[in-house]
ZAMARGU-4260 file (C-alpha; in steps of 0.2 Angstrom, whole numbers, plus 5000, padded with zeros to 4 digits):
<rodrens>
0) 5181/5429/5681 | 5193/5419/5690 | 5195/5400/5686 | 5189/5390/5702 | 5204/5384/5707
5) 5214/5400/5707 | 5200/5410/5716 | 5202/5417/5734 | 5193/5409/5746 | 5194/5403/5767
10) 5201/5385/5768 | 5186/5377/5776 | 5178/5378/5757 | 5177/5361/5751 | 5189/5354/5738
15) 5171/5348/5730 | 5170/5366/5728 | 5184/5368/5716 | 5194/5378/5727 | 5211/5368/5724
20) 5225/5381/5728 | 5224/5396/5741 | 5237/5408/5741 | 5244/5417/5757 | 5252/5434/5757
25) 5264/5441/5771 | 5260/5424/5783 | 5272/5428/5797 | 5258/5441/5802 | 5244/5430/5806
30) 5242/5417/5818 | 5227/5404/5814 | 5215/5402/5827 | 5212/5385/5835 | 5197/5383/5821
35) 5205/5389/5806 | 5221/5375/5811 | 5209/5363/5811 | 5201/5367/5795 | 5215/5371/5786
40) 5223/5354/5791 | 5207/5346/5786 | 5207/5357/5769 | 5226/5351/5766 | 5224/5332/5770
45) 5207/5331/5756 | 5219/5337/5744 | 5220/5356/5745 | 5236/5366/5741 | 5242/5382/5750
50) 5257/5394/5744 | 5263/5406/5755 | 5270/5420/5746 | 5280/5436/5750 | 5289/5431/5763
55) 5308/5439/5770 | 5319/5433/5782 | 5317/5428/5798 | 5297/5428/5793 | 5300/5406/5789
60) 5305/5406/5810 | 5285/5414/5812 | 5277/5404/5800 | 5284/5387/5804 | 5275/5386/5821
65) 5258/5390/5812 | 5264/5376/5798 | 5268/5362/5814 | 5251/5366/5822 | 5241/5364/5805
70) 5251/5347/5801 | 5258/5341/5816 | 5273/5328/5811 | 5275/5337/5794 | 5292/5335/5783
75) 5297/5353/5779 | 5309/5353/5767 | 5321/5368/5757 | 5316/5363/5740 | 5330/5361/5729
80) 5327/5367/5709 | 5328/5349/5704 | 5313/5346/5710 | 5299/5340/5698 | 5288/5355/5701
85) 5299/5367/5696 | 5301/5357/5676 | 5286/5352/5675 | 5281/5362/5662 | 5294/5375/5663
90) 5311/5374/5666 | 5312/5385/5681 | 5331/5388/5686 | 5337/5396/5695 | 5324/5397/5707
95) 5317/5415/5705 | 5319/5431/5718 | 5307/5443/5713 | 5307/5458/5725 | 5292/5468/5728
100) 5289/5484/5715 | 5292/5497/5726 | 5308/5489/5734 | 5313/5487/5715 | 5311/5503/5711
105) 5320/5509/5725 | 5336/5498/5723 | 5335/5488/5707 | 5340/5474/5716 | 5331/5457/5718
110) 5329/5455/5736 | 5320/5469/5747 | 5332/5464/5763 | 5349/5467/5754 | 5360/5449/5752
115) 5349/5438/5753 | 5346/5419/5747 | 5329/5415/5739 | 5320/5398/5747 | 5305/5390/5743
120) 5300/5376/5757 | 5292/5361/5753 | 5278/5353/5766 | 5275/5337/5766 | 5261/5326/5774
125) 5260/5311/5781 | 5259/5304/5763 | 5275/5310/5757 | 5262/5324/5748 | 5267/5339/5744
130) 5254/5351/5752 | 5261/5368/5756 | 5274/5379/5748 | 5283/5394/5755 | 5294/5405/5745
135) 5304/5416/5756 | 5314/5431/5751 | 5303/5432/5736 | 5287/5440/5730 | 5282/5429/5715
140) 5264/5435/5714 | 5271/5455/5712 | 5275/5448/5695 | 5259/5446/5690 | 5251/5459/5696
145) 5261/5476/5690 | 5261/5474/5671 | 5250/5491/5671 | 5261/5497/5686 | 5278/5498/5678
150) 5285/5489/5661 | 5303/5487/5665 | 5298/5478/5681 | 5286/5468/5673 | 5298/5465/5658
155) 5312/5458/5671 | 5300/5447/5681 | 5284/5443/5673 | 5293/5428/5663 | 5301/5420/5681
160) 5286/5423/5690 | 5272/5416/5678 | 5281/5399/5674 | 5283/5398/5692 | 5267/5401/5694
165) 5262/5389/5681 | 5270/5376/5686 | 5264/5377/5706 | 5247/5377/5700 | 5248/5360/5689
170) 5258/5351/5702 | 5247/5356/5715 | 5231/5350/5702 | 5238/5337/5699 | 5248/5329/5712
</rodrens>
């Protein structure tokens, strides 16, 4: 059973719920709707986190409209690896590019694009708080989820991914 904060769930749930942290895969294909901005804004300022995962150039030039309609005025910044999130339990650096399995397998290379460099953006609200992350030309969460899939892969990713991982979720708990 998934823990409460980790567990999929629409963002109008309320944070008294438990639901902390959602996840978001392949963003630059959906457009919120007037409601779903509203209650994802709403969801975000009470102290919800959203990571937008799996993402490749130019996808950031379709999400950042969503992003600016959700938080209006929002800071979005390229996060560099000094930031406290990505040490605060593990060292993370560099900051990981984790291609996709089946791009992997195909080319054994990091990025699924050819060249390309690996950002993660930082959203801030109005607070100066951390509320969004997006990681662009990189698919952390295929790191956890191909250990059955194929062992190499899992073997050259699974240690970037899950500190990654781990350190999002207790910043984002506890920030």
């Amino acid at each position: 059973m998934a823990t409460p904060a980790l567990r999929t769930s629409p963002p109008w749930i309320p944070i008294s719920s438990g639901v902390r942290i959602l996840r978001m895969q392949n963003a630059a294909n959906y457009d919120f709707t007037p409601e779903e901005t509203v209650r994802m804004h709403d969801y975000l300022l009470k102290g919800g986190f959203l990571w937008i995962d799996d993402n490749w150039d130019p996808d950031f030039e379709y999400i950042r409209p969503n992003l600016m309609r959700i938080l209006p005025g929002a800071r979005i910044v390229d996060l560099p690896v000094e930031h406290p999130m990505f040490s605060i339990l593990y060292r993370v650096n560099p900051l990981p590019q984790i291609p996709s399995l089946g791009s992997w397998q195909r080319t054994r290379q990091d990025s699924e694009i050819g060249p390309s460099t690996v950002h993660y953006y930082g959203v801030f609200d109005d607070h100066d708080r951390l509320v969004v992350l997006v990681s662009m030309n990189s698919d952390v969460s295929d790191s956890w989820e191909r250990e059955g899939d194929n062992r190499d892969y899992f073997e050259t990713f699974a240690a970037k991914g899950y500190a990654l991982g781990v350190n999002v979720a207790i910043w984002s708990m506890s920030h």
